[in-house]
C-alpha positions in Angstrom: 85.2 -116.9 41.4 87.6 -118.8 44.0 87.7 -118.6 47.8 89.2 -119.7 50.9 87.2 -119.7 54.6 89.0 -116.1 56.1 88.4 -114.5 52.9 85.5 -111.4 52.6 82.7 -111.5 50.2 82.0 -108.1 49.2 78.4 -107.8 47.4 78.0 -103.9 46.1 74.2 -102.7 46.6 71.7 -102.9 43.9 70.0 -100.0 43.8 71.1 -96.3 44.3 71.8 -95.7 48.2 72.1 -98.9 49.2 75.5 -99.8 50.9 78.1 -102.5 50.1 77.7 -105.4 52.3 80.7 -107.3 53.4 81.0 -111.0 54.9 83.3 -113.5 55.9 83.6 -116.6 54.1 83.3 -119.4 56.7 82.9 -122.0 54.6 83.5 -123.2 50.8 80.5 -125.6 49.5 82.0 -125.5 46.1 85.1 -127.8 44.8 88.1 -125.8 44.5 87.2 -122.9 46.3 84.0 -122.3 44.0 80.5 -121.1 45.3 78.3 -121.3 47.0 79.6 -120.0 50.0 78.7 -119.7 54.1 78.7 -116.5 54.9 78.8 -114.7 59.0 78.3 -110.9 58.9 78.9 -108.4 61.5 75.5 -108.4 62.7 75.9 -112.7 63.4 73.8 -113.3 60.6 74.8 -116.2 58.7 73.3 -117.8 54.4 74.5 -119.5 52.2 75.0 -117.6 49.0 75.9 -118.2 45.6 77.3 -114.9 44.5 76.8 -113.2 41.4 78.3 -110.3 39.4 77.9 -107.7 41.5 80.2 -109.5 44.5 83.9 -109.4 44.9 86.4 -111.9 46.8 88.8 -110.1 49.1 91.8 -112.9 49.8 92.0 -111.7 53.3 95.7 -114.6 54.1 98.4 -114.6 51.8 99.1 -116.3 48.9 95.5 -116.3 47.5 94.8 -115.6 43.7 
């Protein structure tokens, strides 16, 4: 998984019901754009997380792979 700050960490839910959650990566902790990642949602709540299979990098700038 590889991430710039500006990009969106999509985590799908868990369980049945329970909704995708989306943040903004605000900072990479990781070398070359690796986890683990700050992430600010909507709500102003902010972790660090390292994600796992169930979570998705949307390159929100150009020229991101």
């Amino acid at each position: 998984m590889n991430a710039h700050a500006g990009d969106t960490l999509l985590t799908h839910g868990r369980t049945v019901g329970e909704p995708d959650r989306a943040g903004e990566i605000v900072e990479v902790l990781g070398r070359r754009g690796e986890p683990p990642y700050r992430l600010r949602f909507d709500d102003g709540h902010e972790c660090v997380m390292c994600p796992g299979p169930d979570s998705v990098v949307r390159h929100e700038r150009g020229g991101h792979r």
